[in-house]
KOLVODO-165112 format. One record per residue (C-alpha): residue in one letter; chain; x, y, z. Coordinates in Angstrom, 1 decimal. Layout:
<sites>
<site resn="A" chain="A" px="X" py="Y" pz="Z"/>
...
</sites>
This chain:
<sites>
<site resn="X" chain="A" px="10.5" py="24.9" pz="9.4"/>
<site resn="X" chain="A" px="9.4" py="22.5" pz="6.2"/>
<site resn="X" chain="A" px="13.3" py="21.8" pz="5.9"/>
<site resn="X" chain="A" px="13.2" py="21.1" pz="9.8"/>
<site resn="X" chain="A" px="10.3" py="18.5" pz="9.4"/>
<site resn="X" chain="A" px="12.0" py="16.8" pz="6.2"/>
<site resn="X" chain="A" px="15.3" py="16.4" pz="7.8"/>
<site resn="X" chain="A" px="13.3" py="14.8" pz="11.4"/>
<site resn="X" chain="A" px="11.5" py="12.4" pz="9.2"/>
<site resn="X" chain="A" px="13.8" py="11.5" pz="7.1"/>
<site resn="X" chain="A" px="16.4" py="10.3" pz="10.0"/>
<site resn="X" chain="A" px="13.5" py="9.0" pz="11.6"/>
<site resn="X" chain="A" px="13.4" py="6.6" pz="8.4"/>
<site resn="X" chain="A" px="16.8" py="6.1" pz="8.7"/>
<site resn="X" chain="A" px="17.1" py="5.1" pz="12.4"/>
<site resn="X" chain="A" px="14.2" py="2.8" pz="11.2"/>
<site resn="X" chain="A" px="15.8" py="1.2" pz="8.5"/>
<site resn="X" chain="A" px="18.9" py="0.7" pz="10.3"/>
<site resn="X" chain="A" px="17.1" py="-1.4" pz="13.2"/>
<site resn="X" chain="A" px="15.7" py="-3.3" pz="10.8"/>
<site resn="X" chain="A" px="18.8" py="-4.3" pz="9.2"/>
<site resn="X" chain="A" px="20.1" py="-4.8" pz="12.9"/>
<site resn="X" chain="A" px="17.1" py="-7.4" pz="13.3"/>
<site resn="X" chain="A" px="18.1" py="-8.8" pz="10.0"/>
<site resn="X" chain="A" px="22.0" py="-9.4" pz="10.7"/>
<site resn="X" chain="A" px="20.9" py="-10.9" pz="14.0"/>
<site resn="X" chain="A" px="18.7" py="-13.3" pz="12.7"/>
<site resn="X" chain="A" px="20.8" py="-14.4" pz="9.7"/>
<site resn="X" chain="A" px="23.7" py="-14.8" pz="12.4"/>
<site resn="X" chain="A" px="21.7" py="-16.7" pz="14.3"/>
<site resn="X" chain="A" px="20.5" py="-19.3" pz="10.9"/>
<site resn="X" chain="A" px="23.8" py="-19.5" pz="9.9"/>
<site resn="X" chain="A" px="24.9" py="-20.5" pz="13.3"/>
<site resn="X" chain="A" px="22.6" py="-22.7" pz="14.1"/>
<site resn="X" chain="A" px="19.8" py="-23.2" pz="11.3"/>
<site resn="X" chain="A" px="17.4" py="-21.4" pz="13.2"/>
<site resn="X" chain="A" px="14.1" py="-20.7" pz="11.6"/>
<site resn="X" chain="A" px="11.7" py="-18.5" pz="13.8"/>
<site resn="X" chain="A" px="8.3" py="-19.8" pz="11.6"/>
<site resn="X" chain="A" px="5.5" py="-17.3" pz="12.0"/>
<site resn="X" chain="A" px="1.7" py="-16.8" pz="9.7"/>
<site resn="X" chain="A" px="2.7" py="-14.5" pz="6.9"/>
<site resn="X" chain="A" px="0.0" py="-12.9" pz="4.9"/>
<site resn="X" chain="A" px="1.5" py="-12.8" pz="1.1"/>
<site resn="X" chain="A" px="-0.3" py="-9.4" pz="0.1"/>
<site resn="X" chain="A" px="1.0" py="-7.6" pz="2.9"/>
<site resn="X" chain="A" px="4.5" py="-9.5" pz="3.1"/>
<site resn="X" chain="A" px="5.0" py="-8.1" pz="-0.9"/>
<site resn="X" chain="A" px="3.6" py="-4.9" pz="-0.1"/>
<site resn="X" chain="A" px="5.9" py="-4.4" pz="3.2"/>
<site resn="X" chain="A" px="9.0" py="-5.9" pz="1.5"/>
<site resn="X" chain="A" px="8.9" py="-3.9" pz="-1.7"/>
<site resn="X" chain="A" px="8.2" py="-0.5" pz="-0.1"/>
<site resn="X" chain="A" px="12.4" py="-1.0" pz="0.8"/>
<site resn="X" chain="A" px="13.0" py="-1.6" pz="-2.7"/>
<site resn="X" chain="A" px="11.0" py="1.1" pz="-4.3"/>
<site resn="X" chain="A" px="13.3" py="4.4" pz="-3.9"/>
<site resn="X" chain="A" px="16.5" py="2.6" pz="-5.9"/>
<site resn="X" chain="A" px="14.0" py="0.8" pz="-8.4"/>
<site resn="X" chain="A" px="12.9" py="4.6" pz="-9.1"/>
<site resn="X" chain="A" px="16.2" py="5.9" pz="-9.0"/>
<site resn="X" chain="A" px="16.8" py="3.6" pz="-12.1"/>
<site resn="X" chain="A" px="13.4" py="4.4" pz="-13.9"/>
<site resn="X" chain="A" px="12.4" py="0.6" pz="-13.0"/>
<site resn="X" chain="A" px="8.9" py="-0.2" pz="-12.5"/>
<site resn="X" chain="A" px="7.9" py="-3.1" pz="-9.7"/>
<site resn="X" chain="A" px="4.9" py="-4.4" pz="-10.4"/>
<site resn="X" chain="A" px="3.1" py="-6.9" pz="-7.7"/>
<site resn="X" chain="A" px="0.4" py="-9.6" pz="-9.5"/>
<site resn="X" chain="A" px="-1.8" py="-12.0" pz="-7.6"/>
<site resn="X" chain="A" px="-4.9" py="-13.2" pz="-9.1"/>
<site resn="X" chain="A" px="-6.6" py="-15.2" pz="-6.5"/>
<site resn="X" chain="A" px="-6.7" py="-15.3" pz="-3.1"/>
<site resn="X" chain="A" px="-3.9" py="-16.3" pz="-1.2"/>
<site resn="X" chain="A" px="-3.8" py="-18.7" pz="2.0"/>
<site resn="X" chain="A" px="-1.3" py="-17.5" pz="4.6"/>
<site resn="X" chain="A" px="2.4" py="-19.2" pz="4.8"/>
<site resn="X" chain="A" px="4.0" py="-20.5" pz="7.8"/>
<site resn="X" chain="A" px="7.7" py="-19.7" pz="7.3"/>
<site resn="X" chain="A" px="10.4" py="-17.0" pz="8.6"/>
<site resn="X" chain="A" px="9.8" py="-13.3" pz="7.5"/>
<site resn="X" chain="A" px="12.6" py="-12.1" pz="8.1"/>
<site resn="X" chain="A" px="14.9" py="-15.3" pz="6.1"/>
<site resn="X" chain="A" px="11.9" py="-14.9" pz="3.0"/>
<site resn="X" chain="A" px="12.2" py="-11.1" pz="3.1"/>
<site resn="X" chain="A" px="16.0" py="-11.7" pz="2.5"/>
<site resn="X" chain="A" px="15.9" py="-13.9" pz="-0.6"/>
<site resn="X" chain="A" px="12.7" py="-12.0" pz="-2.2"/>
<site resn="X" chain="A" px="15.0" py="-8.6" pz="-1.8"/>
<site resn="X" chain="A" px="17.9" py="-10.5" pz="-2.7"/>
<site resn="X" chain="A" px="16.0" py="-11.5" pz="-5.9"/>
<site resn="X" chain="A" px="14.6" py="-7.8" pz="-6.9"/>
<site resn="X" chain="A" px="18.4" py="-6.3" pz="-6.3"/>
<site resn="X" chain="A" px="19.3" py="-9.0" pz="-8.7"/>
<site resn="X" chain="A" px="16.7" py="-7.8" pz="-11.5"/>
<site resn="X" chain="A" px="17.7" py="-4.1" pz="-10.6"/>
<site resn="X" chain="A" px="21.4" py="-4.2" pz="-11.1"/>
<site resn="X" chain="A" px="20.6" py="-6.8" pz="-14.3"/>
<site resn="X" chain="A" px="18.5" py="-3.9" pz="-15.9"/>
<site resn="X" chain="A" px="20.9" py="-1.1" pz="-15.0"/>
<site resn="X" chain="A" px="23.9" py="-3.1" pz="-16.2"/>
<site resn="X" chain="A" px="22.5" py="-3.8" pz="-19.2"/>
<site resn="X" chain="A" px="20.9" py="-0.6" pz="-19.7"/>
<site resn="X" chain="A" px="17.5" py="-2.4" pz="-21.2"/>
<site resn="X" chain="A" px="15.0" py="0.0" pz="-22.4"/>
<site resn="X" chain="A" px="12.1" py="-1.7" pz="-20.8"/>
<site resn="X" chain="A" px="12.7" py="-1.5" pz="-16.8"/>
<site resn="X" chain="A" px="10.2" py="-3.7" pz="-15.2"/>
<site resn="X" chain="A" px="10.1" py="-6.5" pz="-12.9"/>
<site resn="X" chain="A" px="6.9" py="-8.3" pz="-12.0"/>
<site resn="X" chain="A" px="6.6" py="-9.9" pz="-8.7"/>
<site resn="X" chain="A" px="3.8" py="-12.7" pz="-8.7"/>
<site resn="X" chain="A" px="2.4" py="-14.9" pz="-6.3"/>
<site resn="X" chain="A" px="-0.1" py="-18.2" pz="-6.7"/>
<site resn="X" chain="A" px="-1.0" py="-21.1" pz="-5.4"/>
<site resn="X" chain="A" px="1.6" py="-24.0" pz="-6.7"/>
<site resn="X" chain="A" px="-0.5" py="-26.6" pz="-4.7"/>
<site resn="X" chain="A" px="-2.9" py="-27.3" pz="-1.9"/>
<site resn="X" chain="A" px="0.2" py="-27.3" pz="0.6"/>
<site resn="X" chain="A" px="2.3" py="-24.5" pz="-1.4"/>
<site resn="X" chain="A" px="2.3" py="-20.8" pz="-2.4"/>
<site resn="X" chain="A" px="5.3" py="-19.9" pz="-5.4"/>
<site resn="X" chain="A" px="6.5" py="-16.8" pz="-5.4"/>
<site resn="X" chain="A" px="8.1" py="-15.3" pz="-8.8"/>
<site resn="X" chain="A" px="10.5" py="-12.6" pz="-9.5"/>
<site resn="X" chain="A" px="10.0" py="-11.6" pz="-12.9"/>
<site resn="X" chain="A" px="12.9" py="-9.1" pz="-14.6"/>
<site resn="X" chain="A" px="13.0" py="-7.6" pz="-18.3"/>
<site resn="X" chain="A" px="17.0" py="-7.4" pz="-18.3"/>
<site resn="X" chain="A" px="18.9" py="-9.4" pz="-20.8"/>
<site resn="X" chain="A" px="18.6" py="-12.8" pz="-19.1"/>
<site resn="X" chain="A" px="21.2" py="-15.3" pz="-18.2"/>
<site resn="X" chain="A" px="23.6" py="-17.1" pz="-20.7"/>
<site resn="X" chain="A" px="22.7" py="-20.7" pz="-21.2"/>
<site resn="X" chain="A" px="25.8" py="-21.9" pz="-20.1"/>
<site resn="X" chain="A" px="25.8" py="-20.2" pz="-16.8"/>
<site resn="X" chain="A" px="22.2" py="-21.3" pz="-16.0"/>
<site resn="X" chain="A" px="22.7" py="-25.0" pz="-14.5"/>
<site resn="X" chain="A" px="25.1" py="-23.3" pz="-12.0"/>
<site resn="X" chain="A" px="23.2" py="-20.0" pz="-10.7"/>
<site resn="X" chain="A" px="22.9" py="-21.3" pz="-7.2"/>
<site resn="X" chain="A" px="26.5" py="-22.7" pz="-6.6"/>
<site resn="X" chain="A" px="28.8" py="-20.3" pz="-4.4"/>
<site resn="X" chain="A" px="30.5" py="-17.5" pz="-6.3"/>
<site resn="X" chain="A" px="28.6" py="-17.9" pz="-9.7"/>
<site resn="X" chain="A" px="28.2" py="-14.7" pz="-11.1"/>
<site resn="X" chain="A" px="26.9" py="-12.1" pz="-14.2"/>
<site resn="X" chain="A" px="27.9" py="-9.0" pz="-12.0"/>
<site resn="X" chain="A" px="31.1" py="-7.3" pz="-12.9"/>
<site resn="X" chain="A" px="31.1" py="-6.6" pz="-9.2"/>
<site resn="X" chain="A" px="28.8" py="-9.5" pz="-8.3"/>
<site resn="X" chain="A" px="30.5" py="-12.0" pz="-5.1"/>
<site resn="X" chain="A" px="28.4" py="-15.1" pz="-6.6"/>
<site resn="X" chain="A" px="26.7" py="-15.5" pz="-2.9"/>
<site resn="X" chain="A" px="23.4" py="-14.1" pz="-2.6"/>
<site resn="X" chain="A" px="22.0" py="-17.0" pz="-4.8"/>
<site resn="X" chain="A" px="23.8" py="-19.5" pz="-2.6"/>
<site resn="X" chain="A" px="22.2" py="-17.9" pz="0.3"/>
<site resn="X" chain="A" px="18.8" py="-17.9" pz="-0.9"/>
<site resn="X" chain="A" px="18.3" py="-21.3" pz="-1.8"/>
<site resn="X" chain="A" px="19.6" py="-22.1" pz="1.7"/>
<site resn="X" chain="A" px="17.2" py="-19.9" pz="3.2"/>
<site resn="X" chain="A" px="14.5" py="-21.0" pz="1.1"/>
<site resn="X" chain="A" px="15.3" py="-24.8" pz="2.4"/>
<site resn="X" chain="A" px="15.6" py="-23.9" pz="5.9"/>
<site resn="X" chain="A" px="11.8" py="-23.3" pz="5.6"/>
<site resn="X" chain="A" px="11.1" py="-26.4" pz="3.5"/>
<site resn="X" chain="A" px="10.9" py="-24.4" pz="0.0"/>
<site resn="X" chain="A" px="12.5" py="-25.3" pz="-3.5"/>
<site resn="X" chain="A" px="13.8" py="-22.6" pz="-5.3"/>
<site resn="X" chain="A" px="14.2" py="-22.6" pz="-9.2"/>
<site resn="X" chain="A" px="15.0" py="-20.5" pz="-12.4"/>
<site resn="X" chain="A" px="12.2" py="-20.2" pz="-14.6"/>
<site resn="X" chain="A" px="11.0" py="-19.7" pz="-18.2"/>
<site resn="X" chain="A" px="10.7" py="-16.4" pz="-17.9"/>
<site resn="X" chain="A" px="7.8" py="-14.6" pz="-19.7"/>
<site resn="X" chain="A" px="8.7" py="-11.2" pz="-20.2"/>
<site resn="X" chain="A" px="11.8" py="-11.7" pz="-21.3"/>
<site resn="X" chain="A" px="15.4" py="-11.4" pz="-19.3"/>
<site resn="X" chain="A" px="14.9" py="-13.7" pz="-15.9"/>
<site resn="X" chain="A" px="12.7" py="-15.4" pz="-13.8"/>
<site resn="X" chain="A" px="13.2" py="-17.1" pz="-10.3"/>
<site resn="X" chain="A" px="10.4" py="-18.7" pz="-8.2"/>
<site resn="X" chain="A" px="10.7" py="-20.1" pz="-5.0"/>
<site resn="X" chain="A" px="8.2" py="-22.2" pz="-3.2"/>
<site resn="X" chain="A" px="7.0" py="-22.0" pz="0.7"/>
<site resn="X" chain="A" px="4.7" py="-24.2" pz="2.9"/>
<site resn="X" chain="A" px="1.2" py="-23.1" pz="3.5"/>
<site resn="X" chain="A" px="0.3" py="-22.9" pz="7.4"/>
<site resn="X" chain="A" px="-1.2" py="-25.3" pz="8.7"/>
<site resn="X" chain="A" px="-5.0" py="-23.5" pz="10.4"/>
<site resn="X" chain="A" px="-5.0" py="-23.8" pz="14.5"/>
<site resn="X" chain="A" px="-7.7" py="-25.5" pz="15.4"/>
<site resn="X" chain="A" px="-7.8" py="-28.5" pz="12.6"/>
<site resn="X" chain="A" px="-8.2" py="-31.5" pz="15.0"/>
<site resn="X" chain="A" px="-8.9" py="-34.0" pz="12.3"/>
</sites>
C-alpha cells in the first residue's frame, strides 16, 4: 500500500514535470519564432524558491549544495517567467556539471539576488568549480563556445538572447567563491496605478 502511494505520487510528479516542460518548449518555440515575450509581475523570492526546487534532486545527487541569498527586500520584476526560469536553470546545470566534471571538493553554488539600481534587480549564479580559462572568457556567450566535453556551446547563446528579449544584460563576473560567476540583469515593474 506505502509502495502503492510512492509509485501514484511520484508519476504524479512526473506527469507534472512533463507539462511543464511542454509549456516551456511551447513558449521557447514561440520566442524563437517570433520574439515573443509574455511579461508578467514576478516576485524574486518565490521565482528562486520555485525554480530551484527542479534543480534540487540532481544538485543532491552530486553532493552539491544550492544555496539562495538576498539580503534586502526585493521589488517585483516585470519580465517572462518562463524565458528567466530557462536561463537561471540553464545557469545552475552549468555550475553542476562544472563541479561534477571537475570533481571539486567544495560543491556549492550560491544563487543571489539585489537591487543593481532603482530600475533593476541582478541576479547571480555563483559556482565553486574550477572556473573558466582566461582565454575562453571574452567568448562564453558566442554560439558553440564550450568547457563541456559533451557541452553543444548553445545554452549561453540562448540565455543572453533571452535575457535581451526582456531588456536585461547578462555578464560573467568576478566570482567570489571561487570557480564562476554569471549575473544577469531584469527590469523592475513598473507599480499600476502610478499616474505621475
Amino acid at each position: 500500500e506505502i509502495q502503492h502511494s510512492l509509485l501514484t505520487g511520484t508519476m504524479g510528479k512526473a506527469v507534472d514535470e512533463a507539462r511543464r516542460a511542454g509549456q516551456v518548449v511551447h513558449r521557447l518555440r514561440n520566442f524563437y519564432r517570433g520574439g515573443i515575450v509574455q511579461r508578467q509581475q514576478i516576485s524574486i523570492p518565490s521565482f528562486l524558491q520555485e525554480s530551484i526546487a527542479v534543480l534540487q534532486n540532481r544538485a543532491e545527487r552530486h553532493s552539491i549544495s544550492i544555496r539562495i541569498s538576498y539580503l534586502q527586500q526585493l521589488p517585483d520584476i516585470q519580465a517572462d517567467r518562463v524565458q528567466l526560469e530557462t536561463v537561471l536553470h540553464n545557469l545552475v546545470y552549468n555550475s553542476i556539471d562544472a563541479i561534477v566534471e571537475a570533481q571539486s571538493t567544495r560543491r556549492e553554488i550560491i544563487i543571489d539576488a539585489s537591487v543593481l539600481s532603482a530600475d533593476e534587480i541582478c541576479i547571480c549564479v555563483s559556482d565553486s568549480g574550477p572556473g573558466i580559462p582566461p582565454e575562453m572568457q571574452p567568448r562564453v556567450f558566442e554560439p558553440f563556445t564550450t568547457g563541456k566535453t559533451d557541452g553543444t556551446g548553445l545554452g549561453l547563446a540562448i540565455s543572453r538572447s533571452l535575457v535581451e528579449a526582456n531588456q536585461g544584460k547578462i555578464w560573467l563576473d568576478e566570482p567570489f567563491i571561487g570557480g564562476t560567476r554569471f549575473c544577469f540583469s531584469v527590469p523592475v515593474s513598473i507599480p499600476t496605478g502610478n499616474h505621475d
